[in-house]
C-alpha positions as CSV (number, residue, x, y, z in Angstrom):
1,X,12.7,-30.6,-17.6
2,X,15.7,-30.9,-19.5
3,X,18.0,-34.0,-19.9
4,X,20.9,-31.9,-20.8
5,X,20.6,-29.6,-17.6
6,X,22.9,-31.3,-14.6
7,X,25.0,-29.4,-12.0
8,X,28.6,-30.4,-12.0
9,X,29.9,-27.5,-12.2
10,X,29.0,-27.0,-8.7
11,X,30.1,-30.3,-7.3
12,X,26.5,-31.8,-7.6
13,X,25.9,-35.4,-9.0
14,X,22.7,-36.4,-8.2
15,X,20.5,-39.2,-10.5
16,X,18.2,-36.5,-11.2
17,X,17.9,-32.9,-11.6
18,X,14.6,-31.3,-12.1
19,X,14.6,-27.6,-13.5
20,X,11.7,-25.2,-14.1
21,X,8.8,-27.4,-14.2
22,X,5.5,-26.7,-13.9
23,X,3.1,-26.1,-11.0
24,X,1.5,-28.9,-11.4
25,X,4.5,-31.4,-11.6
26,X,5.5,-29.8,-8.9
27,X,2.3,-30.6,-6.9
28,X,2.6,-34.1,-8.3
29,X,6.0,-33.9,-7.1
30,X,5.2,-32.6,-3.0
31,X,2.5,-35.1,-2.9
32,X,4.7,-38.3,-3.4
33,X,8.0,-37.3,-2.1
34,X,6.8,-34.5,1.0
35,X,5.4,-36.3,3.6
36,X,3.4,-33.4,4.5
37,X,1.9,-32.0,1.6
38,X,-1.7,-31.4,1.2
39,X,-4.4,-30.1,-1.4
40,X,-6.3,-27.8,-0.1
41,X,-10.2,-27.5,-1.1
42,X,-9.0,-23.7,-2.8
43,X,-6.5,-25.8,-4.7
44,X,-3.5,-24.7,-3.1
45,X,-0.6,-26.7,-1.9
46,X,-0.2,-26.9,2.2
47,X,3.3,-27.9,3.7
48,X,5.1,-27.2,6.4
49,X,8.2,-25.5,7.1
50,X,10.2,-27.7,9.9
51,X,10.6,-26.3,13.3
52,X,11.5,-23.1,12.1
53,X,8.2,-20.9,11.1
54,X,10.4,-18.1,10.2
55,X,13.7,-16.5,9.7
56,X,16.7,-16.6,12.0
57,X,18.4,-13.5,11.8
58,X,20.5,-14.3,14.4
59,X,22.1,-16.7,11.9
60,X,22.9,-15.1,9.3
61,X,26.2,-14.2,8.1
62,X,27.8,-12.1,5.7
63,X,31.8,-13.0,4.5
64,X,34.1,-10.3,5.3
65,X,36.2,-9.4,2.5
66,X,38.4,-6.8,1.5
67,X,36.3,-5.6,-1.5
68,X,32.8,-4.9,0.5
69,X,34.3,-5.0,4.5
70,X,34.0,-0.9,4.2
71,X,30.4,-1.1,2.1
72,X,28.7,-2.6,5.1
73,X,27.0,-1.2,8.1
74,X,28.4,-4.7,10.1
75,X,26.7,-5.2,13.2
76,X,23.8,-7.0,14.9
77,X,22.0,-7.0,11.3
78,X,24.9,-7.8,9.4
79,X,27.1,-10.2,11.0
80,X,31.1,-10.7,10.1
81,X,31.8,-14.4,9.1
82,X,35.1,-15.4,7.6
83,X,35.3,-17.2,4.5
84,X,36.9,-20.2,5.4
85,X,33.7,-20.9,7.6
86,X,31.6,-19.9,4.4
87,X,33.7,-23.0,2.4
88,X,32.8,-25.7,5.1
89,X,28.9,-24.5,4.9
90,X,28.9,-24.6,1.0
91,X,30.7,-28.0,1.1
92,X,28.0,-29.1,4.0
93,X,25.5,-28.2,1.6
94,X,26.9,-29.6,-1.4
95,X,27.4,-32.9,0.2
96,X,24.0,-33.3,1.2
97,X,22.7,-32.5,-2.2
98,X,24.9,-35.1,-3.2
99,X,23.1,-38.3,-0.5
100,X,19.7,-37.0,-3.1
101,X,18.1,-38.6,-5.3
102,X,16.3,-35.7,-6.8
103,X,17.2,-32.1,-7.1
104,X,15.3,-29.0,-8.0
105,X,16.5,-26.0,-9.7
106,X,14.7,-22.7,-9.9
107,X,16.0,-20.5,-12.6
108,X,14.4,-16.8,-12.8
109,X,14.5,-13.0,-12.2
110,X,14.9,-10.5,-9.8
111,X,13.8,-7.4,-10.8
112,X,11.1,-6.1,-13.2
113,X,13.4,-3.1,-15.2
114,X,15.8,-5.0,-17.9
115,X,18.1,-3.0,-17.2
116,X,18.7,-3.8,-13.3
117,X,17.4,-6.6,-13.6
118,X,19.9,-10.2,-12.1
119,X,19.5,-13.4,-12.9
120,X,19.1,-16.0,-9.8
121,X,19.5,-19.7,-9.9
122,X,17.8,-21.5,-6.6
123,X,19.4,-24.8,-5.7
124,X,16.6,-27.0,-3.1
125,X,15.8,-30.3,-2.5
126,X,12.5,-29.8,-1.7
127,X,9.4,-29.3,-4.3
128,X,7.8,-26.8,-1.8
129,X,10.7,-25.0,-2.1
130,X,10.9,-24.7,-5.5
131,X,7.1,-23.6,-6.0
132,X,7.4,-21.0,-3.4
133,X,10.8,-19.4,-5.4
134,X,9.0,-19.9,-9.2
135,X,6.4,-17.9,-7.3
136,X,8.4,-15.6,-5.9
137,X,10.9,-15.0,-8.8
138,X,9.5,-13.4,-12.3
139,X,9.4,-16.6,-14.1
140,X,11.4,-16.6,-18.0
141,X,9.5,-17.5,-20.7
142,X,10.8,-20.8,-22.2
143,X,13.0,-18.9,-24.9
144,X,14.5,-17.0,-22.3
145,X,15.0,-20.2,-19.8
146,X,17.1,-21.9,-23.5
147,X,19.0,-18.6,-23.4
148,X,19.7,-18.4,-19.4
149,X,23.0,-19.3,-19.5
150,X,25.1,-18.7,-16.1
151,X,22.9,-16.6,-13.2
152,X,24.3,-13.6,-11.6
153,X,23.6,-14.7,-7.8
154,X,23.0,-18.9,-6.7
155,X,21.2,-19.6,-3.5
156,X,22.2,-23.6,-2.5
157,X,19.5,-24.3,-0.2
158,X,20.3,-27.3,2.2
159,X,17.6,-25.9,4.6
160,X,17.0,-29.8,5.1
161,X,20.7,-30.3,7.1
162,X,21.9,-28.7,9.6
163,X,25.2,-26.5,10.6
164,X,27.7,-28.0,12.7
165,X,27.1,-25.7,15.6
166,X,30.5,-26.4,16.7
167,X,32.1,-24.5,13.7
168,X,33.4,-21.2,14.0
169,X,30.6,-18.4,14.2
170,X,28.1,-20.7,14.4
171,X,25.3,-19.5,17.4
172,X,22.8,-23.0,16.6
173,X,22.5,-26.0,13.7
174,X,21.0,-23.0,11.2
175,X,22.9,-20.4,9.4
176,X,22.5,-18.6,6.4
177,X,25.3,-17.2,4.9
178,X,25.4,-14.8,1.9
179,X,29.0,-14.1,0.0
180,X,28.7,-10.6,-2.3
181,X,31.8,-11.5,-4.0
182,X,31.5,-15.1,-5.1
183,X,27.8,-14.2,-5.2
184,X,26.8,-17.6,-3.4
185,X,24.3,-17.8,-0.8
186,X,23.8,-20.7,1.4
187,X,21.3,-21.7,3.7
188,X,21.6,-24.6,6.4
189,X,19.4,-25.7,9.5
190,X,16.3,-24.2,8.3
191,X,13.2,-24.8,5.9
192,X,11.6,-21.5,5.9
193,X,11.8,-20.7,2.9
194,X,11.0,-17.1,3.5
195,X,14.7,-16.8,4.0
196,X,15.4,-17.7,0.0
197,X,13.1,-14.4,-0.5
198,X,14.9,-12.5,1.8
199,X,18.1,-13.5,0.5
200,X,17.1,-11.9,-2.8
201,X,16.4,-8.8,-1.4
202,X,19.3,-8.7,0.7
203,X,21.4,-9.0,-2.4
204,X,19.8,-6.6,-4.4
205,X,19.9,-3.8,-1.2
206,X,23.8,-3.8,-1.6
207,X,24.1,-4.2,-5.0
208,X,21.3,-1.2,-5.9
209,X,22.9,1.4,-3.6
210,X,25.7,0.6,-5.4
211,X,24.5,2.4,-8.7
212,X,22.5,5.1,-7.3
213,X,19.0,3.3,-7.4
214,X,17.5,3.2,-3.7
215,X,16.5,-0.3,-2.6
216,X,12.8,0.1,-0.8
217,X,10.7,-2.5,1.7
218,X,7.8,-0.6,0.8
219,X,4.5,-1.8,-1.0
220,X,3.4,0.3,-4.2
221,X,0.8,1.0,-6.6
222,X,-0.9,3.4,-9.2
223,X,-3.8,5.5,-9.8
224,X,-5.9,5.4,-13.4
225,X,-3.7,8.3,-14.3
226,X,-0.3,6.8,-13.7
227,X,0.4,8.6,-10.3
228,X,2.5,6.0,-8.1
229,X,2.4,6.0,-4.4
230,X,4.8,3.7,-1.8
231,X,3.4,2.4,1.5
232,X,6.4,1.7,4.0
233,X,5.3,0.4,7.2
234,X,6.5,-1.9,10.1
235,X,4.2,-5.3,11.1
236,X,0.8,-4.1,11.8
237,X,0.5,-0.7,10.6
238,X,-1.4,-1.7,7.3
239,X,0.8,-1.6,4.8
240,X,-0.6,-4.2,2.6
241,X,-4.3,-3.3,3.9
242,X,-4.0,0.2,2.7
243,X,-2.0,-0.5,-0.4
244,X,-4.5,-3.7,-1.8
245,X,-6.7,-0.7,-3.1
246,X,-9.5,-2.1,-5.9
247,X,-9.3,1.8,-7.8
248,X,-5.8,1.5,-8.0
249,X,-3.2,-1.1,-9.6
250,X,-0.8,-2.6,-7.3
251,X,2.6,-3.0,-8.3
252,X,3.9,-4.7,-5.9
253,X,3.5,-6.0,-1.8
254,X,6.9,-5.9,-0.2
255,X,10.3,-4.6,-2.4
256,X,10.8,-2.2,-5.1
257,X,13.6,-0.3,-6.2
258,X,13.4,3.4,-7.7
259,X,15.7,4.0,-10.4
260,X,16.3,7.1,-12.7
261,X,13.3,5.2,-14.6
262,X,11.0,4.9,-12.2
263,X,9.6,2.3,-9.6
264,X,9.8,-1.5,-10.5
265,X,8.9,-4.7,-8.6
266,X,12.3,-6.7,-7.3
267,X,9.5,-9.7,-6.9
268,X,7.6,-12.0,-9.1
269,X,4.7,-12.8,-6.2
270,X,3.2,-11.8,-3.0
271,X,3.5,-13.1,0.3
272,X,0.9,-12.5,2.4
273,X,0.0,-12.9,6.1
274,X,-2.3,-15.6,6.4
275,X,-3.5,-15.4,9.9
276,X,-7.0,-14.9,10.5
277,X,-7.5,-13.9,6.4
278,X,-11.3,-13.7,5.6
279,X,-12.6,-12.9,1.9
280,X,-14.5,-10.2,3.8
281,X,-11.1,-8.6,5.3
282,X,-9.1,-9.4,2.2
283,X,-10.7,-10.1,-0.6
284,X,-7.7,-10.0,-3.3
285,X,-5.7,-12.5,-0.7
286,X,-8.1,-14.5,0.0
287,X,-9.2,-15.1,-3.9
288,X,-5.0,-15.8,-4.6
289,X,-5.2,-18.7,-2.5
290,X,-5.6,-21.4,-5.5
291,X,-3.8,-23.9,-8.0
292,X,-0.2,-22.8,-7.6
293,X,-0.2,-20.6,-4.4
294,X,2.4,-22.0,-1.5
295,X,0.3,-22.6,1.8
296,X,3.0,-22.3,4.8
297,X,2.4,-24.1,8.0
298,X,-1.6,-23.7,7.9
299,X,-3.8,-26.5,9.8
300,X,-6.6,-27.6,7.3
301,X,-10.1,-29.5,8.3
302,X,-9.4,-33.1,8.1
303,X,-12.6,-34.3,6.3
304,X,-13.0,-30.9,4.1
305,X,-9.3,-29.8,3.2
306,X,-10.3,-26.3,4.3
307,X,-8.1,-24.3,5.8
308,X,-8.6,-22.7,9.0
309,X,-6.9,-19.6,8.8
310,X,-7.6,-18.6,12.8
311,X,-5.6,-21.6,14.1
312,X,-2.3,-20.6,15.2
313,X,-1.1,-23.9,16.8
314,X,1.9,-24.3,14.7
315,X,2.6,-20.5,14.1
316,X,0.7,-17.2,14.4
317,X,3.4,-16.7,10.9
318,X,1.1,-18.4,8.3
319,X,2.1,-17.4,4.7
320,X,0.5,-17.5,1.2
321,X,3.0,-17.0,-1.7
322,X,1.5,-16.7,-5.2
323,X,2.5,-15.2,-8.5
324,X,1.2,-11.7,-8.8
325,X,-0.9,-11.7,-11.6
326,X,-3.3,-13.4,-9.2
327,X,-4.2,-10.1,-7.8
328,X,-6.7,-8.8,-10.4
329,X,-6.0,-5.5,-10.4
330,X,-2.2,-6.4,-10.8
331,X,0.0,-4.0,-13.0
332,X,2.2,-6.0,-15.4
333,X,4.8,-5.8,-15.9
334,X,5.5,-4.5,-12.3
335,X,6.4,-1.2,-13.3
336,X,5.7,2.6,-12.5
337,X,6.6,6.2,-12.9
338,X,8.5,8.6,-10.4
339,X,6.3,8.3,-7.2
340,X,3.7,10.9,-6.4
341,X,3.7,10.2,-3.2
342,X,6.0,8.5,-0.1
343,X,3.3,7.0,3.0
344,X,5.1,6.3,6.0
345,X,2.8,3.9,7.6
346,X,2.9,3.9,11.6
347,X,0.8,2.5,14.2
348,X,1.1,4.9,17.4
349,X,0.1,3.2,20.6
350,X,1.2,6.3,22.4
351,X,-1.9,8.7,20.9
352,X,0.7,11.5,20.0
353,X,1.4,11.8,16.4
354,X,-1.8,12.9,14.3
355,X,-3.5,11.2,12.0
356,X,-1.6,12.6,9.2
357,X,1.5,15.1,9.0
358,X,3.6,16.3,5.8
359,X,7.3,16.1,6.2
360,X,10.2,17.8,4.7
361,X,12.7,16.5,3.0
362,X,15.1,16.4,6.2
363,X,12.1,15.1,7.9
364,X,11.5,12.6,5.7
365,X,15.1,10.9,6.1
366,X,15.0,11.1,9.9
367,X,11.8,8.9,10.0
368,X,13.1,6.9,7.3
369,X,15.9,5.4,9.3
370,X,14.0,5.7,12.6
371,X,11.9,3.4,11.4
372,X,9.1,3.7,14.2
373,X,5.7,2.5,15.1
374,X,4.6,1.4,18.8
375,X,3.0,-2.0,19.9
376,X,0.9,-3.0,22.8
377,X,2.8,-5.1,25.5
378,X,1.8,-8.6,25.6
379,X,-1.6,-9.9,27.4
380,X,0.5,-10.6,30.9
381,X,-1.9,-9.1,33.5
382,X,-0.7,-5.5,34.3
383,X,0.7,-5.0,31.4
384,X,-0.8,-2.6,29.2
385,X,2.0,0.1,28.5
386,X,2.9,0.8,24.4
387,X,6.3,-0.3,23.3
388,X,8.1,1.9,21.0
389,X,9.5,0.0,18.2
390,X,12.2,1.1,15.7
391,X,13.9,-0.9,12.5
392,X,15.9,1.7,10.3
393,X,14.6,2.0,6.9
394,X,11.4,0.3,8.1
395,X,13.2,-2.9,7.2
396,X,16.6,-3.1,9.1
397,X,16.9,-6.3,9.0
398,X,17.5,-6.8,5.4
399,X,19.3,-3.2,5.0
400,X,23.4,-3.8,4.4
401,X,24.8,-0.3,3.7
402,X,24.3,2.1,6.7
403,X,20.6,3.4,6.9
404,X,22.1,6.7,6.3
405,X,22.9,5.7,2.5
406,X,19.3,4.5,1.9
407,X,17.8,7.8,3.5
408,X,20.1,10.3,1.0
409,X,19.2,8.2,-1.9
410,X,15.5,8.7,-1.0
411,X,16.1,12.1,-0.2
412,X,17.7,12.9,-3.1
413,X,15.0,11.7,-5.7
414,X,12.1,12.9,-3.6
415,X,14.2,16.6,-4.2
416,X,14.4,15.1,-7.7
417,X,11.0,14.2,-8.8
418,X,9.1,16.8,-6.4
419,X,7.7,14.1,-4.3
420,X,5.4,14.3,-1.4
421,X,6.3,12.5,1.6
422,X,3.5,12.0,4.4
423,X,3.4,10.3,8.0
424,X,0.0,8.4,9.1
425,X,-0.7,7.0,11.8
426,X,-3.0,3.9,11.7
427,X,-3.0,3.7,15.7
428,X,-4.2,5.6,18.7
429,X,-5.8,9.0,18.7
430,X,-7.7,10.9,21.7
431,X,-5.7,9.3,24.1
432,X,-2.8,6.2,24.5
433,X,-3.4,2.3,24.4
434,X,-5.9,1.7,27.2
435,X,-7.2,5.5,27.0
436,X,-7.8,6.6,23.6
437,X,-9.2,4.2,20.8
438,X,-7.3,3.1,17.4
439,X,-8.9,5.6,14.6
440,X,-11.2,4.0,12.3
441,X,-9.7,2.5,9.2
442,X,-12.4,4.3,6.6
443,X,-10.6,7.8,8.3
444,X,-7.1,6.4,6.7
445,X,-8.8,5.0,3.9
446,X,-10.1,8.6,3.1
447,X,-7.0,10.1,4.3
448,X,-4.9,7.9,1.9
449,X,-7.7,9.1,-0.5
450,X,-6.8,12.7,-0.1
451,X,-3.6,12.4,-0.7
452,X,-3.8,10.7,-3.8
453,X,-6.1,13.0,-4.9
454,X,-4.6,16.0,-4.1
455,X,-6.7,17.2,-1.7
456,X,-4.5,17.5,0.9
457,X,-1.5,19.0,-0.1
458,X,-3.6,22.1,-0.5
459,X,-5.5,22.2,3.3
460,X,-3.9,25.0,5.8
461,X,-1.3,23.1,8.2
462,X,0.2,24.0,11.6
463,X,3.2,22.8,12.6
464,X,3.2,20.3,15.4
465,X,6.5,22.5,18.1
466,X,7.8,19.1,19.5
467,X,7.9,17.1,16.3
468,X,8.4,19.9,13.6
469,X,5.9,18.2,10.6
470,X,2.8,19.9,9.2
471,X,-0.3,18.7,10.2
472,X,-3.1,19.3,8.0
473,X,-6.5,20.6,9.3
474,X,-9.3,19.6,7.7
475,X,-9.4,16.5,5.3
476,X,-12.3,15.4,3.6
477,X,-14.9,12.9,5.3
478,X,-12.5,13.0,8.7
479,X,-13.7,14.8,11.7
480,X,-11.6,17.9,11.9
481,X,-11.2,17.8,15.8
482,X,-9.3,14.1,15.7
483,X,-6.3,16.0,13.8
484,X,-4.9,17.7,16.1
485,X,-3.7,15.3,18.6
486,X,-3.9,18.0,21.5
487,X,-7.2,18.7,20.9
488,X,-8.1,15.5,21.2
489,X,-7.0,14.3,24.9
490,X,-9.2,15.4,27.7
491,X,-6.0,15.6,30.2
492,X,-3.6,18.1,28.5
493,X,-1.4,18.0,31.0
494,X,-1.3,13.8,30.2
495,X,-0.7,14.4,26.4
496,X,2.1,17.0,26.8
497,X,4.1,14.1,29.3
498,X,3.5,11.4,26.5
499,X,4.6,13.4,23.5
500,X,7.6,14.3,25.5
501,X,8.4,10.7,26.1
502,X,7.5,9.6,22.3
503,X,10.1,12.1,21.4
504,X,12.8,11.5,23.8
505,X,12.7,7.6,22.7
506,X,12.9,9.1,19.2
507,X,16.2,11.5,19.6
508,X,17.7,8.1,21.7
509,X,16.9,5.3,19.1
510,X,19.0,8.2,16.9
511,X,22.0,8.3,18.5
512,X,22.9,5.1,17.2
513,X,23.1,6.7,13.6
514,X,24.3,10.3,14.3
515,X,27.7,9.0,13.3
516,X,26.9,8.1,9.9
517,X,24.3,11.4,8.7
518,X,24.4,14.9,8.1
519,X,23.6,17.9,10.8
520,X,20.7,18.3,8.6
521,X,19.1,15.0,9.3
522,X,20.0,14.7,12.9
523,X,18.5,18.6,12.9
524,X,15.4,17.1,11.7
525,X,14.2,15.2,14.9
526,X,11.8,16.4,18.0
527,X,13.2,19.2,19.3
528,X,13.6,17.8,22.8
């Protein structure tokens, strides 16, 4: 803590302010002032988030202004707020810090490579809070907290207070609203402190682009001999399963950027899923959960302090945010070479796209921004029909240029570097959802295997007609007949309706982009 330390500057005057301290006098901290806060029998600190158990995109907001209004793909995603509505949040904010007694500041890094990397200053008034962002942001060293000086980007969390829901663009009592130009970012109505994280990343996809490195929500990690590989994949399609590998080094669970250096880590921790994590499952995850990892909204044995990690009676969203160097096969500093390989991760409920394909380059950028992967319907009875679900860049809702920018960044240093770029599909083979079964995770585990060993960029392909990838045919320790995903249905005449329907949902998700990329990208789609 330092004495010297205070926040006028911003209009903050409180009795105390309480910067950078330690885990543990922030546990000390939670446990006196958070009415909430619990120890569990891992050593972790439990709290809970409020009524909101995760973000509100709905609410946020990004200020219109003349430097940035043509930068930004505005929209549902990225909402137009003006900036006189921006002033009254910020002062909302700033007069509640000011009825505290106490408030914490988190000074640290986003951003792994000096060179790109920003520094971020977390205003909060909450010690959860400012655990889950030391955890989340690479921490300084104490030399480099002496030498801070002013950050780059300030996030003035006042998550505890709500919006005036009568003020102009406001939908509810939360928003979150994020200035590029005054590089403020305030948060109102909401505790989930997920939406500091996001905030981050938000900031850093605009201001990346920007310089020509490409912005990823991928996770990433590397072989004994330095060969990087990213896992991008929607909710459920294994990304972090298939990237928490114990032969290779992870680099990082959820954002990276690639520069002209390589791949680095924007993040200083993990945040993992907690539902219905087992150290059988999970091993890594489950062994992070200790002194100094953020429990979110878990419900713990009363007489034990264990947690029950199956109870989803205040959220199925339960989170665990920890400092990376938890995970013991962790490479530190976050940092890697030109990626070997690019894994788009889907989970097909429709039982049409193989296993695993190779895409072009022009392939490649049209399932980047489509974004797809397909979830069963909900347990209403009758109900059993996939879903098809797309998010452009396989993160839309933190993406702020036009998907199209992201994709012809990617494209453009895949060309570059000569990298691989491969479709799997965690999901259904030999049939749909309800037909077919979901193909056995040690067939991707030895397909992921294969590709990082080389193996199967030198198997014969075919070329799937409808779709236009390459689909390998043989791969070792997988069952040659499961593919082909033609060969696999016993009604042909079934598979061929499907795949036409898959594809048709694909070619109209993209009409929403056509106006923004090339003939050779919109080319690049199921030939319908």
């Amino acid at each position: 803590m330092s004495e010297k330390f205070n926040l006028k500057g911003y209009g903050i005057n409180p009795k105390e302010v309480i910067r950078n301290v330690s885990p543990a006098q922030l546990y000390k901290l939670a446990i006196q002032y958070e009415p909430d806060a619990e120890i569990t029998s891992s050593g972790a600190l439990a709290l809970k988030s409020g009524t909101k158990t995760g973000r509100s995109p709905k609410d946020k907001r990004i200020i219109e202004r003349p430097e940035s209004v043509n930068d930004i793909w505005w929209g549902n995603v990225n909402i137009k707020m003006d900036e006189h509505t921006f002033d009254i949040n910020k002062q909302r904010a700033l007069d509640y810090f000011n009825t505290r007694t106490r408030i914490y500041v988190v000074d640290g890094y986003a951003g792994w490579d000096p060179k790109y990397q920003i520094k971020v200053r977390v205003i909060c008034t909450r010690p959860y809070h400012a655990l889950f962002m030391h955890n989340m942001l690479i921490r300084p060293t104490q030399e480099q907290l002496a030498t801070f000086g002013e950050p780059d980007y300030v996030i003035f969390n006042g998550g505890e207070f709500p919006a005036n829901s009568f003020t102009s663009h406001m939908n509810s009592r939360t928003s979150v609203d994020l200035c590029f130009e005054r590089k403020e970012f305030v948060i109102l109505g909401t505790e989930y402190a997920g939406e500091m994280k996001k905030g981050v990343f938000t900031v850093m996809n605009y201001i990346m682009p920007k310089i020509g490195v490409m912005s990823m929500h991928c996770s990433a990690n590397m072989g004994d001999e330095g060969d990087v590989s990213l896992f991008f994949g929607l909710s459920g399609t294994g990304k972090t399963t298939l990237s928490a590998d114990p032969d290779r080094k992870l680099i990082g669970d959820d954002e990276h950027c690639w520069s002209d250096n390589g791949i680095f880590n924007i993040e200083g921790g993990c945040y993992a899923k907690a539902i219905d994590l087992s150290a059988e499952k999970e091993p890594e995850i489950f062994n992070a959960i200790k002194f100094g990892t953020v429990l979110e909204n878990v419900v713990l044995d009363p007489a034990t302090s264990e947690v029950d990690y199956t109870n989803k009676s205040i959220t199925e969203n339960t989170r665990a945010a920890y400092p990376i160097e938890y995970i013991p096969n962790a490479q530190i500093p976050c940092l890697g070479g030109h990626p070997n390989n690019v894994i788009f991760l889907t989970a097909d409920a429709y039982g049409v796209l193989p296993p695993v394909s190779k895409l072009s380059p022009e392939q490649s950028m049209y399932h980047f921004i489509s974004g797809y992967t397909a979830k069963v319907a909900g347990t209403e009875m009758g109900v059993d029909e996939p879903q098809a679900t797309f998010s452009a860049c396989f993160g839309a809702a933190f993406m702020v240029w036009h998907p199209s920018k992201y994709a012809e960044l990617l494209a453009e240093k895949i060309k570059k570097h000569n990298t691989k770029v491969w479709l799997v599909n965690t999901g259904w083979i030999s049939g749909g959802y309800g037909v077919g079964s979901r193909i056995k995770l040690k067939y991707t585990r030895a397909i992921i295997h294969a590709i990082h060993n080389g193996t199967l960029d030198k198997v014969p392909t075919i070329k799937d007609e409808l779709f236009g990838f390459e689909i390998p045919t043989s791969c070792p320790e997988v069952p040659s007949e499961l593919l082909i995903p033609s060969n696999t249905w016993a009604d042909k005449a079934a598979y061929e309706k499907q795949a036409k329907h898959l594809a048709e949902q694909f070619v109209k998700n993209f009409t929403k982009f056509e106006a923004g990329s090339s003939a050779e990208i919109i080319g690049a789609g199921p030939k319908v």
